[in-house]
PDB file of N, CA, C and O in Angstrom:
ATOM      1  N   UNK A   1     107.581 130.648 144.592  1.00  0.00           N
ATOM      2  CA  UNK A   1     108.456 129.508 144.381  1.00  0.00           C
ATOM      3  C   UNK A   1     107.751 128.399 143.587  1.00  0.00           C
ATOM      4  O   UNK A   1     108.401 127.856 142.693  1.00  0.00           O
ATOM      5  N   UNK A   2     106.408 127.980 143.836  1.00  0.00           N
ATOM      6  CA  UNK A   2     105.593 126.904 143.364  1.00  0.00           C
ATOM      7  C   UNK A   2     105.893 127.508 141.751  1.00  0.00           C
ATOM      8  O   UNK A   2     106.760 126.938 141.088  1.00  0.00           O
ATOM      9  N   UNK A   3     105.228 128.544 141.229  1.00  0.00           N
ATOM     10  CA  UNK A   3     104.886 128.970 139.871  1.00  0.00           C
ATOM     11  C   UNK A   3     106.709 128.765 139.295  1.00  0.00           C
ATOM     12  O   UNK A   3     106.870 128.277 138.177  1.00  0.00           O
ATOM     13  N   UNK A   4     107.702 129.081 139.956  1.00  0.00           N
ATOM     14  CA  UNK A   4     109.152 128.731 139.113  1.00  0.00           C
ATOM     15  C   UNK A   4     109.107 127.238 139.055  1.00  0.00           C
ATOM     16  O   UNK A   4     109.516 126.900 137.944  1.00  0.00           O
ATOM     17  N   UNK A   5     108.747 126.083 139.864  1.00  0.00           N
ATOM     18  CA  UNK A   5     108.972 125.171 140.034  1.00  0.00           C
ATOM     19  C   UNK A   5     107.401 124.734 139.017  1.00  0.00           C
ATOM     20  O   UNK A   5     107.290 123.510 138.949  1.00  0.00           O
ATOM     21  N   UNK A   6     106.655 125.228 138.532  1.00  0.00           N
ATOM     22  CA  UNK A   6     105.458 124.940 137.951  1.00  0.00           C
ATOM     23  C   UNK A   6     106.403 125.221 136.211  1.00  0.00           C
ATOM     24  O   UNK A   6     106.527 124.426 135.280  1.00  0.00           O
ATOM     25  N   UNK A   7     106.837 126.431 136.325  1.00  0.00           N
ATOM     26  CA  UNK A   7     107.524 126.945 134.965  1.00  0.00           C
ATOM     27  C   UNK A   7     108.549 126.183 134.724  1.00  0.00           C
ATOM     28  O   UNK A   7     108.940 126.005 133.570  1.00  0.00           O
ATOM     29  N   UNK A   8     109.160 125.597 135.827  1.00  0.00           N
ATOM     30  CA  UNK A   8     110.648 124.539 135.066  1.00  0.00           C
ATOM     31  C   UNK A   8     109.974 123.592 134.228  1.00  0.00           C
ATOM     32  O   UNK A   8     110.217 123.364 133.043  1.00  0.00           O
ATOM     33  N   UNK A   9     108.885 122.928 135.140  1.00  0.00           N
ATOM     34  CA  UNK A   9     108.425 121.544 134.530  1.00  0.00           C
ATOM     35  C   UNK A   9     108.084 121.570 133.095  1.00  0.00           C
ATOM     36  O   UNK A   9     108.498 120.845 132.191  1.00  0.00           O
ATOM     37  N   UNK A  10     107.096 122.727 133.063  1.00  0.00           N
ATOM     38  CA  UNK A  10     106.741 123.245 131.639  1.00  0.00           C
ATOM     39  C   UNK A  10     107.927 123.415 130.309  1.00  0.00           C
ATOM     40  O   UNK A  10     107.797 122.885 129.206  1.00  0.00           O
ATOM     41  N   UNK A  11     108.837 124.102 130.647  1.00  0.00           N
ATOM     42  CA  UNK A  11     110.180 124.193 129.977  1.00  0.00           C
ATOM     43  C   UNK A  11     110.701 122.863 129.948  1.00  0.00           C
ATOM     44  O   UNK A  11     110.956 122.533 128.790  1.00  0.00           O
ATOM     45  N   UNK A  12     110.941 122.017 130.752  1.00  0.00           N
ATOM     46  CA  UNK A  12     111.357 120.477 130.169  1.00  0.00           C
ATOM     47  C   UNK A  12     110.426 120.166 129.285  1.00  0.00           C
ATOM     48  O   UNK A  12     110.836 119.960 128.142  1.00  0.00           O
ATOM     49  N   UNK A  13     108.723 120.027 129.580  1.00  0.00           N
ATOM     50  CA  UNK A  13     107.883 119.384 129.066  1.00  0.00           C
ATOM     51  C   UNK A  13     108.278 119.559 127.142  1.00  0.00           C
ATOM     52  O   UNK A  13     108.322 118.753 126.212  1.00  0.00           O
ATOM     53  N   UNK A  14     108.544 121.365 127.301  1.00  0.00           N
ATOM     54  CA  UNK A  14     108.760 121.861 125.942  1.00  0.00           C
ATOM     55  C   UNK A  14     109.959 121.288 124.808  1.00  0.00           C
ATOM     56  O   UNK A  14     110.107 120.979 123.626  1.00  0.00           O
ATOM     57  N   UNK A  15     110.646 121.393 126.053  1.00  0.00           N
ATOM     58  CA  UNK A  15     112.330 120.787 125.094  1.00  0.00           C
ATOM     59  C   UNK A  15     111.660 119.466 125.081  1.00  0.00           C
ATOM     60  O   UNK A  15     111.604 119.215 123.877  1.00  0.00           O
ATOM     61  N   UNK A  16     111.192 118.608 125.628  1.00  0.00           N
ATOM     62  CA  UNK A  16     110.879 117.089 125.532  1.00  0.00           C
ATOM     63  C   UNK A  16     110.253 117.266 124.112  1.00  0.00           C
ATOM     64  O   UNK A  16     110.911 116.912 123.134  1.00  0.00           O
ATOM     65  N   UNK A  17     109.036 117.787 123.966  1.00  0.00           N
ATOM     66  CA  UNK A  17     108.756 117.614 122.920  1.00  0.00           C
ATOM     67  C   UNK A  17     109.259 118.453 121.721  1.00  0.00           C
ATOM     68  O   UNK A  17     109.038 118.147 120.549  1.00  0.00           O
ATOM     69  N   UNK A  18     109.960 119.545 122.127  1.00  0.00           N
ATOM     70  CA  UNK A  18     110.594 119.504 120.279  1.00  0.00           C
ATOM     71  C   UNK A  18     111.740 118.896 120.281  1.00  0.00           C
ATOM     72  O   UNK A  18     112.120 119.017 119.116  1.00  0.00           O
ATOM     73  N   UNK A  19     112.537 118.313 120.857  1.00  0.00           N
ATOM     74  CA  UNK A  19     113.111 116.913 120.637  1.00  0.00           C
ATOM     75  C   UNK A  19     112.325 115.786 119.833  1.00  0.00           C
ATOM     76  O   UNK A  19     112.759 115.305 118.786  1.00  0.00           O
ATOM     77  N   UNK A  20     111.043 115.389 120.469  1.00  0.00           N
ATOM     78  CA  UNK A  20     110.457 114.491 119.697  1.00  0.00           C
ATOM     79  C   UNK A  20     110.401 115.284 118.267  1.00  0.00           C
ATOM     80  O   UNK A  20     110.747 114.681 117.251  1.00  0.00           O
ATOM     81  N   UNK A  21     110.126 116.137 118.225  1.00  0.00           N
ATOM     82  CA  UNK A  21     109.636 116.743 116.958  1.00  0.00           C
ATOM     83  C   UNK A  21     110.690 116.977 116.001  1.00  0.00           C
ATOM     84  O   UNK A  21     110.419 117.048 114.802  1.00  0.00           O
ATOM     85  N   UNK A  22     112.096 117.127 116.513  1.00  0.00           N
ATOM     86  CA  UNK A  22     113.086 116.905 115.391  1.00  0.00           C
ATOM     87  C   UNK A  22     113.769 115.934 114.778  1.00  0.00           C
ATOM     88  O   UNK A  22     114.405 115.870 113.727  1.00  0.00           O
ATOM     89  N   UNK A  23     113.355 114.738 116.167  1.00  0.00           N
ATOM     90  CA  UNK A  23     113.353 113.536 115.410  1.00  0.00           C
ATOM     91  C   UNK A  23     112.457 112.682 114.380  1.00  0.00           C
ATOM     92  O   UNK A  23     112.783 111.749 113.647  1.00  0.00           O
ATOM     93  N   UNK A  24     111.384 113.232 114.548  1.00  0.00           N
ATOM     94  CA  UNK A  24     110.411 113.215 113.436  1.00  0.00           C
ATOM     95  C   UNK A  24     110.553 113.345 112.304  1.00  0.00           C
ATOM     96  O   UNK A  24     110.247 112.555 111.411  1.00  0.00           O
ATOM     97  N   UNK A  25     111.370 115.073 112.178  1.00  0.00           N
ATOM     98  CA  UNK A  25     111.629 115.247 111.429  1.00  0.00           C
ATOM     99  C   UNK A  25     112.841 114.893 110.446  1.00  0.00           C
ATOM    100  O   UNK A  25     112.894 115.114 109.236  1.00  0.00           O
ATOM    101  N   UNK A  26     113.659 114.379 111.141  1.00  0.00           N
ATOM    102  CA  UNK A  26     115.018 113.594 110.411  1.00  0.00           C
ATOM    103  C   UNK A  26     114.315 111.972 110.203  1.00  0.00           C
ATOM    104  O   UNK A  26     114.626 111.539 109.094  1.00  0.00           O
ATOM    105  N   UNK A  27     113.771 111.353 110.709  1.00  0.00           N
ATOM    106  CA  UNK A  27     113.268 110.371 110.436  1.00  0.00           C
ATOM    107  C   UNK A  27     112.068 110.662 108.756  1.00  0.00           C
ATOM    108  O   UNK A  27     111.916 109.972 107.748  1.00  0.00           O
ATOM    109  N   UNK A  28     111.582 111.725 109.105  1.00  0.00           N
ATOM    110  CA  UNK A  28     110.200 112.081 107.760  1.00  0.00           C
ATOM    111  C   UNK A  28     111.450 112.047 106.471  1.00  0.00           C
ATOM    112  O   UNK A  28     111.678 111.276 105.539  1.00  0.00           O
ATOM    113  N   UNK A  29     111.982 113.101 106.897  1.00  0.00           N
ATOM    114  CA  UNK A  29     113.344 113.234 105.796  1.00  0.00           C
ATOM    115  C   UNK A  29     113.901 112.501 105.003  1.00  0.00           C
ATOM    116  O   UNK A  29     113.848 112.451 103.774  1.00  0.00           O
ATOM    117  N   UNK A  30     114.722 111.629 106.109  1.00  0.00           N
ATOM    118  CA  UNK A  30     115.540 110.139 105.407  1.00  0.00           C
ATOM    119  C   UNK A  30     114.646 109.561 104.836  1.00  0.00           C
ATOM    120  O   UNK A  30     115.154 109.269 103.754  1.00  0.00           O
ATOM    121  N   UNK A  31     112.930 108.940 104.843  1.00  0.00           N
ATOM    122  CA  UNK A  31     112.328 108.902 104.088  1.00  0.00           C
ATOM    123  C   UNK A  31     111.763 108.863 102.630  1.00  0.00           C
ATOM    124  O   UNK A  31     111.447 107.941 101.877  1.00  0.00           O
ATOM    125  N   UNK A  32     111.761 110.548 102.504  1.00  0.00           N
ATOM    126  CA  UNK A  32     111.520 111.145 101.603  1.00  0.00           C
ATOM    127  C   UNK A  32     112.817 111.188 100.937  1.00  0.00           C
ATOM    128  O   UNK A  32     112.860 110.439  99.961  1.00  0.00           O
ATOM    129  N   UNK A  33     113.892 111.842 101.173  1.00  0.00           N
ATOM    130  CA  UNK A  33     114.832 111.897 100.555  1.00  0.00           C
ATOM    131  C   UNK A  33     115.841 111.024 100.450  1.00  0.00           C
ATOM    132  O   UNK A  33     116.910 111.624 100.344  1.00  0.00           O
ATOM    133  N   UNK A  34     115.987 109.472 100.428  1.00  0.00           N
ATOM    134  CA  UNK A  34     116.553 108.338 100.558  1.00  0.00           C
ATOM    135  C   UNK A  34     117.277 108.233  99.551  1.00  0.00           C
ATOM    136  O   UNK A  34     116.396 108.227  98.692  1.00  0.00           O
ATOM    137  N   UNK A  35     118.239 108.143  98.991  1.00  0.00           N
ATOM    138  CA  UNK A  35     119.519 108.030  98.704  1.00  0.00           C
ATOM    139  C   UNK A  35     119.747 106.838  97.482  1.00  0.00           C
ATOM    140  O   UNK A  35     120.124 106.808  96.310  1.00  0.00           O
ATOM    141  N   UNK A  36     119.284 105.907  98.502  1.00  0.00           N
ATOM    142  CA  UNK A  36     119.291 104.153  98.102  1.00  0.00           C
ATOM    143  C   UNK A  36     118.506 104.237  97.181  1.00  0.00           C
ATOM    144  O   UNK A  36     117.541 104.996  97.082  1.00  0.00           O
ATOM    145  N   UNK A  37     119.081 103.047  96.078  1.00  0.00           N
ATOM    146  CA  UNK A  37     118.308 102.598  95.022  1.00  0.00           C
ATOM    147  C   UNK A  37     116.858 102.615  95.687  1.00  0.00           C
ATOM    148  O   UNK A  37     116.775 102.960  96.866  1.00  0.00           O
ATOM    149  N   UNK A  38     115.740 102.266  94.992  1.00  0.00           N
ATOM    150  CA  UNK A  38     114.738 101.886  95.093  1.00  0.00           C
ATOM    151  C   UNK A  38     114.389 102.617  96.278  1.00  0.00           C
ATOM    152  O   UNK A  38     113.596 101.824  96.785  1.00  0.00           O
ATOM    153  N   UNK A  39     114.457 103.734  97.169  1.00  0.00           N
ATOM    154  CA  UNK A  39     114.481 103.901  98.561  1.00  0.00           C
ATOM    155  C   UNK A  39     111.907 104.769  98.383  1.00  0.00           C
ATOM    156  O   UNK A  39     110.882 104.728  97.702  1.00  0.00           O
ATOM    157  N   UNK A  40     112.496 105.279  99.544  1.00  0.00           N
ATOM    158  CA  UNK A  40     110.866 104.949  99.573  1.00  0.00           C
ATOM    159  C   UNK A  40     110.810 106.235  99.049  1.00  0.00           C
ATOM    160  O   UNK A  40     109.732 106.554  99.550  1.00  0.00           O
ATOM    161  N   UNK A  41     111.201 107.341  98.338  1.00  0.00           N
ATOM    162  CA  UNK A  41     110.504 108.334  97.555  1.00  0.00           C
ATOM    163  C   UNK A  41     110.367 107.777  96.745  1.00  0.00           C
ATOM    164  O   UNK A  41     109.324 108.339  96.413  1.00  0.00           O
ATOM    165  N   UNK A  42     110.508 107.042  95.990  1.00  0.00           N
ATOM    166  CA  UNK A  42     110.804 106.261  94.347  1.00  0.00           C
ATOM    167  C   UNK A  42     109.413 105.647  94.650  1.00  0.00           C
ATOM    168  O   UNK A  42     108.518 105.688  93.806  1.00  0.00           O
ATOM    169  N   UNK A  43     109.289 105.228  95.544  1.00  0.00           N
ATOM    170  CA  UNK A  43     108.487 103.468  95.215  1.00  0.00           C
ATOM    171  C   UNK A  43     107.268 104.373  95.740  1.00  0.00           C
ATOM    172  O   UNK A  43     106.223 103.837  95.370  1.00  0.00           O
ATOM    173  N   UNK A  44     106.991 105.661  96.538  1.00  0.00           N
ATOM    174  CA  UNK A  44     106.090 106.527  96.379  1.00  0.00           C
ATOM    175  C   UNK A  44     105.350 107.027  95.278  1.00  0.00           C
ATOM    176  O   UNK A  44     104.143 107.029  95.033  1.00  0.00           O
ATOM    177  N   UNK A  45     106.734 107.617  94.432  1.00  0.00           N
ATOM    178  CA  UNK A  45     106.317 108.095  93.277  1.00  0.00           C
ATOM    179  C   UNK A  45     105.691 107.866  92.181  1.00  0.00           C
ATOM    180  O   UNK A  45     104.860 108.426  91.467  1.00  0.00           O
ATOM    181  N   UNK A  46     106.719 106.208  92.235  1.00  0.00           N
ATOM    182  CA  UNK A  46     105.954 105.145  91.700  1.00  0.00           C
ATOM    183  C   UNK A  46     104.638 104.639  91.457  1.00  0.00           C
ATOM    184  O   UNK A  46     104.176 104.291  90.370  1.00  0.00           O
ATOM    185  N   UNK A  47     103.968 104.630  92.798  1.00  0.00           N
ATOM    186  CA  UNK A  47     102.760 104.237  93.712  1.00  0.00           C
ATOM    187  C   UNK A  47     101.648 105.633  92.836  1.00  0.00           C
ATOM    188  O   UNK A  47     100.748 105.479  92.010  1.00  0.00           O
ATOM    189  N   UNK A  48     102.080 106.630  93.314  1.00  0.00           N
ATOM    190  CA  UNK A  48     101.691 108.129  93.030  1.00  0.00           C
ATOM    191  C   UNK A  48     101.306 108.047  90.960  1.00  0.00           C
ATOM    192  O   UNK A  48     100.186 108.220  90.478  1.00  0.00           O
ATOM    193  N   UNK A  49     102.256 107.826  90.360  1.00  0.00           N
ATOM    194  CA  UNK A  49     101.913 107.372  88.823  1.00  0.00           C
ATOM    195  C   UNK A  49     101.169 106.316  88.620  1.00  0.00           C
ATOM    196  O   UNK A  49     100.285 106.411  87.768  1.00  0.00           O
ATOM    197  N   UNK A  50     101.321 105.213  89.259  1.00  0.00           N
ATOM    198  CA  UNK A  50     100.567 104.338  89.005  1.00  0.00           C
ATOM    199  C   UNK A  50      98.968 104.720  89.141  1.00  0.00           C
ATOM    200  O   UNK A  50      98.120 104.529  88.270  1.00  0.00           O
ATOM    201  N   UNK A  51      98.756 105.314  90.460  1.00  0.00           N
ATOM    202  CA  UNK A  51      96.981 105.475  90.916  1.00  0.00           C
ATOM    203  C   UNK A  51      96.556 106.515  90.053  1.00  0.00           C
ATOM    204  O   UNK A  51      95.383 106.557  89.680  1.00  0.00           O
ATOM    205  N   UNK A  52      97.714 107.686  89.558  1.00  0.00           N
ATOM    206  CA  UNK A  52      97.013 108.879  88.595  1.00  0.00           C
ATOM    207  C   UNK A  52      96.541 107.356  87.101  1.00  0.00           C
ATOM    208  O   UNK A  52      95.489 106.852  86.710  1.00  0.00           O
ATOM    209  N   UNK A  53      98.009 107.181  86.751  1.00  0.00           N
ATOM    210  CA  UNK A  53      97.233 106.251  85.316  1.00  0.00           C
ATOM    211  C   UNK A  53      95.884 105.958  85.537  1.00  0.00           C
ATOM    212  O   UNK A  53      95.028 106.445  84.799  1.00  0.00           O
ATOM    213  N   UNK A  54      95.510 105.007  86.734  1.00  0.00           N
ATOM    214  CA  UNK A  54      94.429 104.528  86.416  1.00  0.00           C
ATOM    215  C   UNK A  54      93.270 105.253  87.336  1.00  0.00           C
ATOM    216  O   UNK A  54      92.325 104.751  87.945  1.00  0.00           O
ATOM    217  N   UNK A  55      93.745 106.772  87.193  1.00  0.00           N
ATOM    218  CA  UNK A  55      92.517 107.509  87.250  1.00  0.00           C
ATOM    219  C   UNK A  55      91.929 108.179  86.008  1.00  0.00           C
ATOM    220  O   UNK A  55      90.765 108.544  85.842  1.00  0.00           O
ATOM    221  N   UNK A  56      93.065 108.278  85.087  1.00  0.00           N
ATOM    222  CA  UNK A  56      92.704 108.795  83.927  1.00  0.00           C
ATOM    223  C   UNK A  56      92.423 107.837  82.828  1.00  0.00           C
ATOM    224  O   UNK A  56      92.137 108.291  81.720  1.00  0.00           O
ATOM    225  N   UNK A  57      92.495 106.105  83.097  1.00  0.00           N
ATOM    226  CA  UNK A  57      91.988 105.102  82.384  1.00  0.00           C
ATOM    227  C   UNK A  57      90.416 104.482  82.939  1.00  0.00           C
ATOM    228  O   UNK A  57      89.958 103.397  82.582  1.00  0.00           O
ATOM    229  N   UNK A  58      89.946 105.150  83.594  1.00  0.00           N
ATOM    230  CA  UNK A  58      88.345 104.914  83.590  1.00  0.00           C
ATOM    231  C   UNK A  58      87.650 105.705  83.068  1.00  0.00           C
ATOM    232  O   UNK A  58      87.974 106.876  82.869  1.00  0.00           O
ATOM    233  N   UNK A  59      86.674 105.241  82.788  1.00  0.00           N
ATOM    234  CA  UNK A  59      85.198 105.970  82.035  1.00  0.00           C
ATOM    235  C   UNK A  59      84.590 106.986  83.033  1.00  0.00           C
ATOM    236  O   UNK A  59      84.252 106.882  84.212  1.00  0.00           O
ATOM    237  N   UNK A  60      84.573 107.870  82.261  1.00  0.00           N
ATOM    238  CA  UNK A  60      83.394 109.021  82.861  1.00  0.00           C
ATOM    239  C   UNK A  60      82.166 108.738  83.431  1.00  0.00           C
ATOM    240  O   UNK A  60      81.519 107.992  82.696  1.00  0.00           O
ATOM    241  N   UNK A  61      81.545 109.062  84.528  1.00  0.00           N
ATOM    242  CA  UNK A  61      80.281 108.557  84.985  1.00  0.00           C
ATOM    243  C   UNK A  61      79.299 109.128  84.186  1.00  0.00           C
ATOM    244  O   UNK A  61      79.408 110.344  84.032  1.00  0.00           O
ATOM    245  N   UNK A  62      78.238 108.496  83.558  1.00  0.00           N
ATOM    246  CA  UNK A  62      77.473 109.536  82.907  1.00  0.00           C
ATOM    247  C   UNK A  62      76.749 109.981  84.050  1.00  0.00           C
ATOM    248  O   UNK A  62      77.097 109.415  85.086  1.00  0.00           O
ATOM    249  N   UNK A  63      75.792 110.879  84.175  1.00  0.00           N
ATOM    250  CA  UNK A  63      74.683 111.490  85.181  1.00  0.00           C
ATOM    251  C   UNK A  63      73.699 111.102  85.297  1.00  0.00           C
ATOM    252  O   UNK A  63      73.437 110.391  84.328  1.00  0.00           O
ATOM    253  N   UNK A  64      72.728 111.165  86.144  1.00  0.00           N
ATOM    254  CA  UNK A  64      71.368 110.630  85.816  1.00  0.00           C
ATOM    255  C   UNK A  64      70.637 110.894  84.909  1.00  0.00           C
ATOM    256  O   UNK A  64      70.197 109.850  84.428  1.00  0.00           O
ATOM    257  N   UNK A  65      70.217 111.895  84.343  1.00  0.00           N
ATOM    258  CA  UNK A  65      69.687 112.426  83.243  1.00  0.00           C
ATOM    259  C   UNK A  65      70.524 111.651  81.896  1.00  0.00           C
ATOM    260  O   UNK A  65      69.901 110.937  81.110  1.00  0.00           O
ATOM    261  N   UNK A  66      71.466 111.813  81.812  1.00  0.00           N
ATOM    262  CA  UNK A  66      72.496 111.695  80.159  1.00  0.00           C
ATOM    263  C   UNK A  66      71.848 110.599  79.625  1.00  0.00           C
ATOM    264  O   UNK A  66      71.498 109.614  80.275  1.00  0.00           O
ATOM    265  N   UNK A  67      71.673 110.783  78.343  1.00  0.00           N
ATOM    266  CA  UNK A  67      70.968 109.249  77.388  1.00  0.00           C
ATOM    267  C   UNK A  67      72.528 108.423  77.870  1.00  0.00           C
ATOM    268  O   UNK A  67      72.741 107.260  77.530  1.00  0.00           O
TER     269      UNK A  67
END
């Protein structure tokens, strides 16, 4: 009887958390895939072009050796 009553708890514990976990996931979602002007994939992407530009607008390190 203990181990069924040990196994229910476990089985809530489970649904508890992939509940959390699908709300996660509709929350990650709306996110990413936002609709709205300006919504936060944009201003990501944005963010995302901006830091490449100015990785490819700095100077090469020379090495220790290089004249």
């Amino acid at each position: 009887m203990k181990d069924a009553l040990d196994l229910q708890v476990r089985v809530r514990t489970l649904k508890a958390l992939l509940e959390l976990q699908r709300w996660q996931v509709e929350v990650l979602n709306g996110r990413l895939y936002s609709s709205a002007s300006g919504g936060i994939a944009a201003r990501r992407l944005l963010d995302l072009k901006r830091r490449e530009a100015q990785m490819t607008s700095l100077p090469v390190p020379k090495g220790v050796n290089d004249p």
